[in-house]
NUMARVO-625791 format. One record per atom (N, C-alpha, C): atom name; x, y, z. Coordinates in nm, 2 decimals, padded with zeros to 4 digits, always signed. Example, Ala and Ser with C-alpha at 12.3 -4.5 7.8 and 13.67 -1.06 7.14 Angstrom:
% residues 2
+------+--------+--------+--------+
| site |      X |      Y |      Z |
+------+--------+--------+--------+
|    N | +01.32 | -00.57 | +00.78 |
|   CA | +01.23 | -00.45 | +00.78 |
|    C | +01.32 | -00.33 | +00.78 |
|    N | +01.28 | -00.22 | +00.71 |
|   CA | +01.37 | -00.11 | +00.71 |
|    C | +01.29 | +00.00 | +00.79 |
+------+--------+--------+--------+
END
This chain:
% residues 166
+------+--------+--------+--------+
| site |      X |      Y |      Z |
+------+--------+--------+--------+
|    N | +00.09 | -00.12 | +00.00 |
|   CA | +00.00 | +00.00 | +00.00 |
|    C | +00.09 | +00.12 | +00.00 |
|    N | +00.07 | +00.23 | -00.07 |
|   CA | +00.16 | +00.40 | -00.13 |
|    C | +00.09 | +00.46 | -00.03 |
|    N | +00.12 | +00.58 | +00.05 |
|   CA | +00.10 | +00.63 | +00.12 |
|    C | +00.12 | +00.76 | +00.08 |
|    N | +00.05 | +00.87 | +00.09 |
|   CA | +00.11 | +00.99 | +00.04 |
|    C | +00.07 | +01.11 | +00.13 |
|    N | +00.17 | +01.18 | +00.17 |
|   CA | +00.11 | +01.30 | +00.31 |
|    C | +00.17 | +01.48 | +00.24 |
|    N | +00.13 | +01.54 | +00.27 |
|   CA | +00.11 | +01.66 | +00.23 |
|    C | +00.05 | +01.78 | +00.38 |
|    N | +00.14 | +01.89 | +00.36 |
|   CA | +00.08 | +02.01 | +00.44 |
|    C | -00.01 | +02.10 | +00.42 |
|    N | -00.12 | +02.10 | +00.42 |
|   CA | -00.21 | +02.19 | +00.36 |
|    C | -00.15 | +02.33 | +00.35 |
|    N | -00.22 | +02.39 | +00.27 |
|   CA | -00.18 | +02.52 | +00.22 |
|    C | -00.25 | +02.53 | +00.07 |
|    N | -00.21 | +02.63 | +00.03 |
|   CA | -00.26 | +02.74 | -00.07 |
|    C | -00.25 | +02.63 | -00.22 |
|    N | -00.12 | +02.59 | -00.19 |
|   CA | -00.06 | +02.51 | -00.33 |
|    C | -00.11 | +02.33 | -00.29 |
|    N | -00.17 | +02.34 | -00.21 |
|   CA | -00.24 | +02.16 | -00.23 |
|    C | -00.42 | +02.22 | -00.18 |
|    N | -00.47 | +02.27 | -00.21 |
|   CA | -00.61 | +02.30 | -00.22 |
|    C | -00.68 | +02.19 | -00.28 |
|    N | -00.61 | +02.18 | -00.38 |
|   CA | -00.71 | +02.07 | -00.47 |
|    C | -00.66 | +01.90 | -00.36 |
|    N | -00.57 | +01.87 | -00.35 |
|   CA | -00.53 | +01.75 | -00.27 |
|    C | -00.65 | +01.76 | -00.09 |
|    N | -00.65 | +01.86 | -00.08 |
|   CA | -00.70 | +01.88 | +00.07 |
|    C | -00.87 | +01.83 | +00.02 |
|    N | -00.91 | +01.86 | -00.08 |
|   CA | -01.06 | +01.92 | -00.13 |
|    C | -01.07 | +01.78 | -00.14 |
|    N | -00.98 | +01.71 | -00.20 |
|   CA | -00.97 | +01.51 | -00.21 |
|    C | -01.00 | +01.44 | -00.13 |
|    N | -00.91 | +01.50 | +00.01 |
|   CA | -00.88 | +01.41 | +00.05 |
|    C | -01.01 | +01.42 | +00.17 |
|    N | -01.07 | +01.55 | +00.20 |
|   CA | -01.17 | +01.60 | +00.25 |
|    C | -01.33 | +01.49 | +00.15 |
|    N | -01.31 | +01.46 | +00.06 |
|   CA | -01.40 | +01.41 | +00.01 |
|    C | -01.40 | +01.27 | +00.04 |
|    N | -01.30 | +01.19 | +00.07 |
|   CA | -01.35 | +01.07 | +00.11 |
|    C | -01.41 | +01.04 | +00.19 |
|    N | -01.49 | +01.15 | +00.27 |
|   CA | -01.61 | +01.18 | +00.37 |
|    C | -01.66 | +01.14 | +00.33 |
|    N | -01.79 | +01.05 | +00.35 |
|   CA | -01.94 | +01.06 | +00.25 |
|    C | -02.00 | +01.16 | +00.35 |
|    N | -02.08 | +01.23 | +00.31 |
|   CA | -02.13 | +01.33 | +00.42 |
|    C | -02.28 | +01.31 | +00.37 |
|    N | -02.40 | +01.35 | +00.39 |
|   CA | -02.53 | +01.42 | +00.32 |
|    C | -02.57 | +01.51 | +00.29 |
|    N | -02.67 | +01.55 | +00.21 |
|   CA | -02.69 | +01.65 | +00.12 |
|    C | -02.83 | +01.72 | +00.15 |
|    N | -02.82 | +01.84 | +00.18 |
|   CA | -02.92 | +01.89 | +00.30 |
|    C | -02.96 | +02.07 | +00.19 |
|    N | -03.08 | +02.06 | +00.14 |
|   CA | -03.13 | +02.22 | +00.05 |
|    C | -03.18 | +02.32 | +00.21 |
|    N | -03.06 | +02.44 | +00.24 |
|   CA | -03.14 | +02.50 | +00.33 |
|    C | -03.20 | +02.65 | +00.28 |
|    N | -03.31 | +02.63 | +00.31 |
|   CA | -03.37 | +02.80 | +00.28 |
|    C | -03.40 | +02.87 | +00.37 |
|    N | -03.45 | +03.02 | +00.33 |
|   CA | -03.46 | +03.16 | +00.46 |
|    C | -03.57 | +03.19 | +00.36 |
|    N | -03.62 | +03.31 | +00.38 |
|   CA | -03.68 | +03.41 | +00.36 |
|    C | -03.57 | +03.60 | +00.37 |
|    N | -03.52 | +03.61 | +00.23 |
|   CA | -03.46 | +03.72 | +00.25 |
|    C | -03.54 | +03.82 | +00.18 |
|    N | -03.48 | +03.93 | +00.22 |
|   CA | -03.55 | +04.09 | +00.16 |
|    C | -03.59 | +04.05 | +00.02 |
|    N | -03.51 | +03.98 | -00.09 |
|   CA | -03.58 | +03.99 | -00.22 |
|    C | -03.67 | +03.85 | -00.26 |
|    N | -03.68 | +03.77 | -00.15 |
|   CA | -03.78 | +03.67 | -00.11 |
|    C | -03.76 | +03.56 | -00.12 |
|    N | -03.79 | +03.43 | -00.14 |
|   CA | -03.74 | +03.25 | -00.08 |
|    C | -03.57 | +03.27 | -00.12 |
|    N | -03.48 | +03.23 | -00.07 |
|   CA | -03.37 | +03.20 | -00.09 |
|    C | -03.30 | +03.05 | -00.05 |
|    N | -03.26 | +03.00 | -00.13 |
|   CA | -03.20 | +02.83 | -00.08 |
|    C | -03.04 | +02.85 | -00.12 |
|    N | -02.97 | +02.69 | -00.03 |
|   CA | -02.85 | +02.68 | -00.10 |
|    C | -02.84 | +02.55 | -00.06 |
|    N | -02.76 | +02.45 | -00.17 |
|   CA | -02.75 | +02.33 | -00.12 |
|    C | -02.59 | +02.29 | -00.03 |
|    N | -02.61 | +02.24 | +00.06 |
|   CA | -02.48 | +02.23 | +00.13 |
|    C | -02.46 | +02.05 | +00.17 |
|    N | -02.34 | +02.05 | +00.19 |
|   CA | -02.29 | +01.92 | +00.26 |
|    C | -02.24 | +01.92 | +00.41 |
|    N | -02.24 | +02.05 | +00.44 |
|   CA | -02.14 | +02.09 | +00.58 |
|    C | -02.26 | +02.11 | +00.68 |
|    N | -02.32 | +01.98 | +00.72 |
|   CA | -02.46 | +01.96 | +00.79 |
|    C | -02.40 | +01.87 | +00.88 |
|    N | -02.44 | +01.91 | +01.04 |
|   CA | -02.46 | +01.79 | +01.12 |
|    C | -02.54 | +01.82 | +01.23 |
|    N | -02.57 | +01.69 | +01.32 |
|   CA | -02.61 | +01.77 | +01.49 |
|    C | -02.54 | +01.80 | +01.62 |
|    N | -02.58 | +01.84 | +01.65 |
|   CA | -02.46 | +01.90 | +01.77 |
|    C | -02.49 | +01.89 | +01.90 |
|    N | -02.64 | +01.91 | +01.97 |
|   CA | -02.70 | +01.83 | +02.10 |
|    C | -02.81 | +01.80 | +02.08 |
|    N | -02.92 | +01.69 | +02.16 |
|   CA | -03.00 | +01.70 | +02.17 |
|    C | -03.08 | +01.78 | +02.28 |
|    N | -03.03 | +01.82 | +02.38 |
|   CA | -03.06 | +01.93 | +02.47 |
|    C | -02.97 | +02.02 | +02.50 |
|    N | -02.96 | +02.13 | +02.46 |
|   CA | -03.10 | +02.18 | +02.38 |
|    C | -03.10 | +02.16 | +02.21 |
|    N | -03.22 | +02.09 | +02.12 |
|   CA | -03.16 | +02.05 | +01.98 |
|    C | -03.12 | +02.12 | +01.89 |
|    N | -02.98 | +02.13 | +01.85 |
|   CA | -02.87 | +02.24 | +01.80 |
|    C | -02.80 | +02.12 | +01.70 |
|    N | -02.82 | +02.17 | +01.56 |
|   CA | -02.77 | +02.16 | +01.41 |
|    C | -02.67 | +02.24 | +01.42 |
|    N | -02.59 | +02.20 | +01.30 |
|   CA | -02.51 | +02.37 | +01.25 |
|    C | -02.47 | +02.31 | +01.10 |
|    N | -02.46 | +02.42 | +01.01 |
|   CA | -02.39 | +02.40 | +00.84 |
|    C | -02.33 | +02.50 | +00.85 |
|    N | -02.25 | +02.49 | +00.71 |
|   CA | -02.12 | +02.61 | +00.71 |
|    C | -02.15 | +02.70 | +00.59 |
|    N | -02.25 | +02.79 | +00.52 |
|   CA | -02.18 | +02.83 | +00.40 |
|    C | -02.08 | +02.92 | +00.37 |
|    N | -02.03 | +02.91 | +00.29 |
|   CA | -01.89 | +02.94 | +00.27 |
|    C | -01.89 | +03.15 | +00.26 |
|    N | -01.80 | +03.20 | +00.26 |
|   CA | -01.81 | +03.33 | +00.29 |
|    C | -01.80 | +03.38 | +00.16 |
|    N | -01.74 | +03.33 | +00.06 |
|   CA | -01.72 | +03.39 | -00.05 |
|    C | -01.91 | +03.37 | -00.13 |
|    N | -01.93 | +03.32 | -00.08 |
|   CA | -02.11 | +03.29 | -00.17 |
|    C | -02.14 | +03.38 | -00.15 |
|    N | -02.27 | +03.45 | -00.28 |
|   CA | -02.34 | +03.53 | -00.24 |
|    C | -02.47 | +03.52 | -00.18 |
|    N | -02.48 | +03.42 | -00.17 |
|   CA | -02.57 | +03.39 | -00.05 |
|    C | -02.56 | +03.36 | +00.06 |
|    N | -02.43 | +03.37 | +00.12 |
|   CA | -02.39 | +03.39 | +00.27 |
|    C | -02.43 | +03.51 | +00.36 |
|    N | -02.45 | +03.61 | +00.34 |
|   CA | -02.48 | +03.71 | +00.45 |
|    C | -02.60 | +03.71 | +00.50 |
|    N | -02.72 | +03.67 | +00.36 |
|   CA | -02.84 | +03.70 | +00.39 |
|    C | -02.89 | +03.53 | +00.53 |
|    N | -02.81 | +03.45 | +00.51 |
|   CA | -02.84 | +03.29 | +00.57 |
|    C | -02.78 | +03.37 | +00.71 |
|    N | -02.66 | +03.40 | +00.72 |
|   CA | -02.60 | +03.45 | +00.85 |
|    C | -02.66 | +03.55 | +00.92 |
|    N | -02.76 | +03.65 | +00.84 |
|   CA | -02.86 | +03.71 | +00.92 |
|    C | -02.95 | +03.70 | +00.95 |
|    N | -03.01 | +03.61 | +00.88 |
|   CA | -03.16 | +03.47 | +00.91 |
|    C | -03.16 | +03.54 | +01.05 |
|    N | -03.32 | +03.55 | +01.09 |
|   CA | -03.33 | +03.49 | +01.21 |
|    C | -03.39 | +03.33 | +01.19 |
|    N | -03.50 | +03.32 | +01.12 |
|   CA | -03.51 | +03.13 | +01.06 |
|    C | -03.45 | +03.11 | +00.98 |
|    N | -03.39 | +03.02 | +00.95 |
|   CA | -03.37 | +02.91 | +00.82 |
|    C | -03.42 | +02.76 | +00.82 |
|    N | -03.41 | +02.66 | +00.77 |
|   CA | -03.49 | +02.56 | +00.71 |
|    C | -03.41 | +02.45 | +00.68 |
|    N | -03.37 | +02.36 | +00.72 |
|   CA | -03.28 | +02.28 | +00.67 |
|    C | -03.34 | +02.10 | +00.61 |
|    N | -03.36 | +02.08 | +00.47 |
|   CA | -03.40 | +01.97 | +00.41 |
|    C | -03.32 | +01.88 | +00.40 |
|    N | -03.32 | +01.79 | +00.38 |
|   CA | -03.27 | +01.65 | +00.43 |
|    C | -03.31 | +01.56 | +00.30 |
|    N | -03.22 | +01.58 | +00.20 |
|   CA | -03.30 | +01.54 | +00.04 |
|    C | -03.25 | +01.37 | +00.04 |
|    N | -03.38 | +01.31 | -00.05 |
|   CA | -03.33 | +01.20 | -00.03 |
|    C | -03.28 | +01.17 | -00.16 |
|    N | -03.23 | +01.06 | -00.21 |
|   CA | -03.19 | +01.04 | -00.32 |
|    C | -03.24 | +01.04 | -00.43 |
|    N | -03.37 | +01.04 | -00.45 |
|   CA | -03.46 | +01.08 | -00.62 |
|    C | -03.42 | +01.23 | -00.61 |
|    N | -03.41 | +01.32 | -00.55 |
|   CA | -03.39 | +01.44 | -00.50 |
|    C | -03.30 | +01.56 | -00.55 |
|    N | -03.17 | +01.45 | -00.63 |
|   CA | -03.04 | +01.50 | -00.67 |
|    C | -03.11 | +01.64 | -00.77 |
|    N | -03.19 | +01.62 | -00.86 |
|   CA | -03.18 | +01.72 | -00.93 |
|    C | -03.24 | +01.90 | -00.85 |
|    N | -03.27 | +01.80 | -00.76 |
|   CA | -03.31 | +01.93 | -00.71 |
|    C | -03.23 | +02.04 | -00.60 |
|    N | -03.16 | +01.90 | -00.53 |
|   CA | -03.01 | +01.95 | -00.45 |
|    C | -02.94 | +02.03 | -00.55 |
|    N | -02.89 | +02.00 | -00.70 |
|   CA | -02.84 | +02.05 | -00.78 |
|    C | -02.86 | +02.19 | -00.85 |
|    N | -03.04 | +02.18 | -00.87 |
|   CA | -03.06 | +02.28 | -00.92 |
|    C | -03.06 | +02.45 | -00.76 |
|    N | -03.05 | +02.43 | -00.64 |
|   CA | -03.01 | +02.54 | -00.55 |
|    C | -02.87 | +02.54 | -00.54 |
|    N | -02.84 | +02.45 | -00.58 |
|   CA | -02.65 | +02.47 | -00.59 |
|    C | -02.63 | +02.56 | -00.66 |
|    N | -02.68 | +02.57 | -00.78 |
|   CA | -02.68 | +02.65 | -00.91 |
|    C | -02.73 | +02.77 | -00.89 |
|    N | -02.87 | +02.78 | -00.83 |
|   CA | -02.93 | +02.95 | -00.80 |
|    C | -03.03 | +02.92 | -00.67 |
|    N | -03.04 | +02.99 | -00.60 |
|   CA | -03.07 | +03.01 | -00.49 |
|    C | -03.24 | +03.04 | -00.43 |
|    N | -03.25 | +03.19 | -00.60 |
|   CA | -03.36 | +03.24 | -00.58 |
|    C | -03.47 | +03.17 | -00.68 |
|    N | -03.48 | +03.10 | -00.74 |
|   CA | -03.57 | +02.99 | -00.88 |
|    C | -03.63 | +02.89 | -00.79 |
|    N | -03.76 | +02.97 | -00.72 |
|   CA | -03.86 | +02.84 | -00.65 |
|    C | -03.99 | +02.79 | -00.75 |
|    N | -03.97 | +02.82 | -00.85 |
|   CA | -04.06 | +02.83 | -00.99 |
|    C | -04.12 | +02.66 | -00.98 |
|    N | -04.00 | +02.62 | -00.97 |
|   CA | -04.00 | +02.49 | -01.04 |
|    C | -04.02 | +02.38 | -00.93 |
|    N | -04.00 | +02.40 | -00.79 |
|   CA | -04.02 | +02.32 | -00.69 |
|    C | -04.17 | +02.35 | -00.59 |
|    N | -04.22 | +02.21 | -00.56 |
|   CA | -04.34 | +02.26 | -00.46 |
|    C | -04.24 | +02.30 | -00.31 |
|    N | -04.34 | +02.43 | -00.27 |
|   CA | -04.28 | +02.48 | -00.17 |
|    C | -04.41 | +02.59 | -00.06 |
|    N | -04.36 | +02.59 | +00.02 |
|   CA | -04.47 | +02.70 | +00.11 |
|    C | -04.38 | +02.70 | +00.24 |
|    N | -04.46 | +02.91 | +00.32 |
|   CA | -04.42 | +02.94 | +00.40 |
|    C | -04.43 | +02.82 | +00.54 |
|    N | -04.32 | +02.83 | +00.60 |
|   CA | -04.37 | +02.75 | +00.74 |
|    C | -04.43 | +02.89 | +00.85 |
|    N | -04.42 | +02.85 | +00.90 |
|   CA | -04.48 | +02.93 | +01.07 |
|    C | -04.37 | +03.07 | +01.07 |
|    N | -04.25 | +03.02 | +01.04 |
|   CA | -04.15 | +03.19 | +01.05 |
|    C | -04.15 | +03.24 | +00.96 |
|    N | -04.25 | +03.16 | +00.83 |
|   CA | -04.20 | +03.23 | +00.67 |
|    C | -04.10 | +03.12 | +00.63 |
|    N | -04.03 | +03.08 | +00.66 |
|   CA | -03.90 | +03.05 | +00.57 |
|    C | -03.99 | +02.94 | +00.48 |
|    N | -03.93 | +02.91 | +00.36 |
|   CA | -03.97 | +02.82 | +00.25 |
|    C | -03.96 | +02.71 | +00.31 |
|    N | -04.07 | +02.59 | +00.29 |
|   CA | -04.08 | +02.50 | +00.33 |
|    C | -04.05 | +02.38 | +00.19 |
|    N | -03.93 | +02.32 | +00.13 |
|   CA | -04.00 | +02.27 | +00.03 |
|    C | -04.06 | +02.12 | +00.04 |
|    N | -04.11 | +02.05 | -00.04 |
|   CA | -04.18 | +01.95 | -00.01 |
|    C | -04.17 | +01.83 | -00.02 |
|    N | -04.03 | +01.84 | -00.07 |
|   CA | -03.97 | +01.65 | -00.07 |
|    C | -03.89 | +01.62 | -00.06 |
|    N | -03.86 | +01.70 | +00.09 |
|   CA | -03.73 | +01.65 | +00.18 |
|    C | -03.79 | +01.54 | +00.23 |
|    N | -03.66 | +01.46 | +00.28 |
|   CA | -03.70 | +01.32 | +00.33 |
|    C | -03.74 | +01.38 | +00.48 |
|    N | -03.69 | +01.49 | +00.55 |
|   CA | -03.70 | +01.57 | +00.70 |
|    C | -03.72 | +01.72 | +00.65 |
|    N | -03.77 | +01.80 | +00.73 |
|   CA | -03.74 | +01.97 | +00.77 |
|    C | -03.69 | +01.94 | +00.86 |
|    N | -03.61 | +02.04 | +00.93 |
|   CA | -03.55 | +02.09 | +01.02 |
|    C | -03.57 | +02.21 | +01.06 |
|    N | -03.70 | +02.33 | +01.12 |
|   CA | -03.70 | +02.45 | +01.10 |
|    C | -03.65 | +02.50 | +01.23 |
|    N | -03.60 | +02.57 | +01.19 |
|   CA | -03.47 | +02.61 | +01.29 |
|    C | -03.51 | +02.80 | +01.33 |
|    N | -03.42 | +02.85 | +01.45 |
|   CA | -03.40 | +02.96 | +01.44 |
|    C | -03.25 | +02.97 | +01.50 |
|    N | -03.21 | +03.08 | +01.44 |
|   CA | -03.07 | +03.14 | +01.42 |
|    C | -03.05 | +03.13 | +01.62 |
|    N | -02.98 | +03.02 | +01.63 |
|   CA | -02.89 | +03.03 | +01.77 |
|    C | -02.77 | +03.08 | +01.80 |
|    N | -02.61 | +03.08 | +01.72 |
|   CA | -02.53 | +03.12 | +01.70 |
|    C | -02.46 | +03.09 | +01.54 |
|    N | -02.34 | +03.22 | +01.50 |
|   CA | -02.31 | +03.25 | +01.41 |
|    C | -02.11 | +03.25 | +01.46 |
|    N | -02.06 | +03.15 | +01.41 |
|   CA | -01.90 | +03.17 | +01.45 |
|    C | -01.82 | +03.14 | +01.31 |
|    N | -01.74 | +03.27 | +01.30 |
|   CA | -01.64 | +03.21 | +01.18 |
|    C | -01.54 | +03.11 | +01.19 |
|    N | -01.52 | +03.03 | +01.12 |
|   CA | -01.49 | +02.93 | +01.10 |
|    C | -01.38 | +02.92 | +00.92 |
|    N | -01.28 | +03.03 | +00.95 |
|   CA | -01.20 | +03.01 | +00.82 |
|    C | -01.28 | +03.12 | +00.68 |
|    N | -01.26 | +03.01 | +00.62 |
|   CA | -01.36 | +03.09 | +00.46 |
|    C | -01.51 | +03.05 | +00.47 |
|    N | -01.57 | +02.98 | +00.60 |
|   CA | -01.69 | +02.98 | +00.58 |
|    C | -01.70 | +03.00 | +00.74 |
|    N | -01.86 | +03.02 | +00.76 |
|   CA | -01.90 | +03.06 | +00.88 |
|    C | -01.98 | +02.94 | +00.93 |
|    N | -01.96 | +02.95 | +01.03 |
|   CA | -02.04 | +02.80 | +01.11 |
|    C | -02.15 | +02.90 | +01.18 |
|    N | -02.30 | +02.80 | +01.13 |
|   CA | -02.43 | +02.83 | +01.20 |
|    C | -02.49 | +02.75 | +01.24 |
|    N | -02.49 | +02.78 | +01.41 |
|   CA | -02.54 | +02.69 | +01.46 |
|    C | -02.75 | +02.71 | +01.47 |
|    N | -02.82 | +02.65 | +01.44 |
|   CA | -02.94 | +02.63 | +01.45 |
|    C | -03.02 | +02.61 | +01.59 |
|    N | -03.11 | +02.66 | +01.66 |
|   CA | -03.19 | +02.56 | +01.73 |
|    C | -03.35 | +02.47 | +01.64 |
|    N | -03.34 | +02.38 | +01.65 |
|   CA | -03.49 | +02.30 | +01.62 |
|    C | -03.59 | +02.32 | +01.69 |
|    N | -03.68 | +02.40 | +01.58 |
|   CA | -03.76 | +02.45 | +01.62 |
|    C | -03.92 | +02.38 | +01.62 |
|    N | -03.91 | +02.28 | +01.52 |
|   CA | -03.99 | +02.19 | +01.47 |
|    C | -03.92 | +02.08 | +01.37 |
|    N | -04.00 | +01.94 | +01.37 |
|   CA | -03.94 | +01.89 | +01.26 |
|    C | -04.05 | +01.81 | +01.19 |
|    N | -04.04 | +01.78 | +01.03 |
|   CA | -04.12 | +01.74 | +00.94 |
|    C | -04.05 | +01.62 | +00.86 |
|    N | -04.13 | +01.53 | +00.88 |
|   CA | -04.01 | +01.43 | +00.82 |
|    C | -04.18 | +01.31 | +00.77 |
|    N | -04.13 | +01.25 | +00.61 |
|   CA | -04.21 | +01.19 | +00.55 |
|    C | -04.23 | +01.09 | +00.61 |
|    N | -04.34 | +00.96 | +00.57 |
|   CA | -04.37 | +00.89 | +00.61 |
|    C | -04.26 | +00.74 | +00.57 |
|    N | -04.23 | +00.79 | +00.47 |
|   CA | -04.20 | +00.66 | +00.39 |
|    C | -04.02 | +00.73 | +00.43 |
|    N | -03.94 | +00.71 | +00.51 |
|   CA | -03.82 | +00.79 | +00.48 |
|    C | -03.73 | +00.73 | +00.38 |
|    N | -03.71 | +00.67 | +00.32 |
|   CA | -03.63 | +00.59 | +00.21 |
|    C | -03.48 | +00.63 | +00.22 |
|    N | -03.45 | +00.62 | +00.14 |
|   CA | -03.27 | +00.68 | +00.17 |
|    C | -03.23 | +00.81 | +00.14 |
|    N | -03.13 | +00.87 | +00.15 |
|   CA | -03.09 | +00.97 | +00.16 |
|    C | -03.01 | +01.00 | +00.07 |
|    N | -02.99 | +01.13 | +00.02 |
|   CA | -02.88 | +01.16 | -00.10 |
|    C | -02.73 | +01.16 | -00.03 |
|    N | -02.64 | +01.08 | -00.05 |
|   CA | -02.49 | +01.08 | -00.03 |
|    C | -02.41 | +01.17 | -00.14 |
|    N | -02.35 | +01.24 | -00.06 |
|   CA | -02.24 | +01.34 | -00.14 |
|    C | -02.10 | +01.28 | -00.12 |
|    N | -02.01 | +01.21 | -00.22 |
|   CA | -01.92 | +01.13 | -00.17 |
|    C | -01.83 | +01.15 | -00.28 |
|    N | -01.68 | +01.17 | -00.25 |
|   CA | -01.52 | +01.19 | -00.38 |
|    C | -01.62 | +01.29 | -00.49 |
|    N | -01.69 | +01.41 | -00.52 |
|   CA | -01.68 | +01.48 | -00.58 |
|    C | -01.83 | +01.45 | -00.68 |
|    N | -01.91 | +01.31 | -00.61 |
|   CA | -02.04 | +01.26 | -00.68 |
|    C | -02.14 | +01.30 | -00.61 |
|    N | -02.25 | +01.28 | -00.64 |
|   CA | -02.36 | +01.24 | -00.56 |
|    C | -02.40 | +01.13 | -00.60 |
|    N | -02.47 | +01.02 | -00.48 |
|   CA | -02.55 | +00.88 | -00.47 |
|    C | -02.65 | +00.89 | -00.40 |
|    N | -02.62 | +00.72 | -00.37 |
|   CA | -02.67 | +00.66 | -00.24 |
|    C | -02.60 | +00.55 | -00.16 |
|    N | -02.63 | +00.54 | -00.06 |
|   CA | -02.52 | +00.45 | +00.01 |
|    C | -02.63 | +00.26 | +00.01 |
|    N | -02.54 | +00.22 | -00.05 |
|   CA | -02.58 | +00.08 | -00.10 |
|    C | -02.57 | +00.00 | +00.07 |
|    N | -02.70 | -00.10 | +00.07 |
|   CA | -02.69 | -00.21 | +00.19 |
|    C | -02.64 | -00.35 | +00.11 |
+------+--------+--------+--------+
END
């Protein structure tokens, strides 16, 4: 077995982004309600953090331009896509503000609810810490919505999206 080790920095970005990806992580569409109205973004930098008190957090990155308006949220919304799902994780990766095309409605704080997450998570803004080039947001659970049938979940894994095979 070849072993290969490296110091992060500026000039192995792409090696770090690698080796960071043999994570499988999940694939989670979170939306707000901002001044020019529904806004989403799809993220992978989702997890939970306690159950008392119930506290999420995701990271979007600082350079997006949909970072300031999510870090001034007082709600945001965190979905939990399952694997038929990918095109739609895909299509808020791509734009943020295009609810045209997906079923969606206000929850109880407003923020966009859409409709075929495998879970909601509606959250309100508990804390906000930087964290490098992206900011870490931590959530409280404020309600949760989760389907009947939960089936699997979209896996984000080496630079793909899936599913994680039994």
């Amino acid at each position: 077995m070849t072993q290969t080790s490296f110091v992060p920095g500026p000039e192995t970005q792409a090696e770090m982004r690698a080796a960071l990806g043999c994570f499988a992580t999940g694939v989670v569409v979170v939306t707000t309600q901002s001044p020019r109205g529904p806004l989403a973004i799809t993220a992978n930098s989702f997890t939970s953090v306690s159950l008392e008190p119930p506290l999420v957090l995701w990271c979007p990155a600082v350079q997006s331009k949909r970072h300031d308006p999510f870090v001034g949220a007082s709600h945001f919304s965190i979905h939990v896509m399952a694997e038929q799902d990918m095109e739609t994780a895909l299509h808020f990766a791509r734009n943020g503000e295009v609810f045209d095309t997906h079923a969606w409605s206000a929850n109880a704080q407003g923020t966009p609810a859409l409709e075929q997450a495998l879970v909601r998570l509606d959250c309100g803004h508990h804390a906000a810490h930087p964290g490098g080039d992206h900011t870490i947001l931590v959530g409280e659970v404020l309600r949760v919505t989760q389907r009947g049938d939960l089936g699997a979940g979209l896996v984000f894994h080496q630079g793909q999206y899936g599913r994680f095979s039994r």
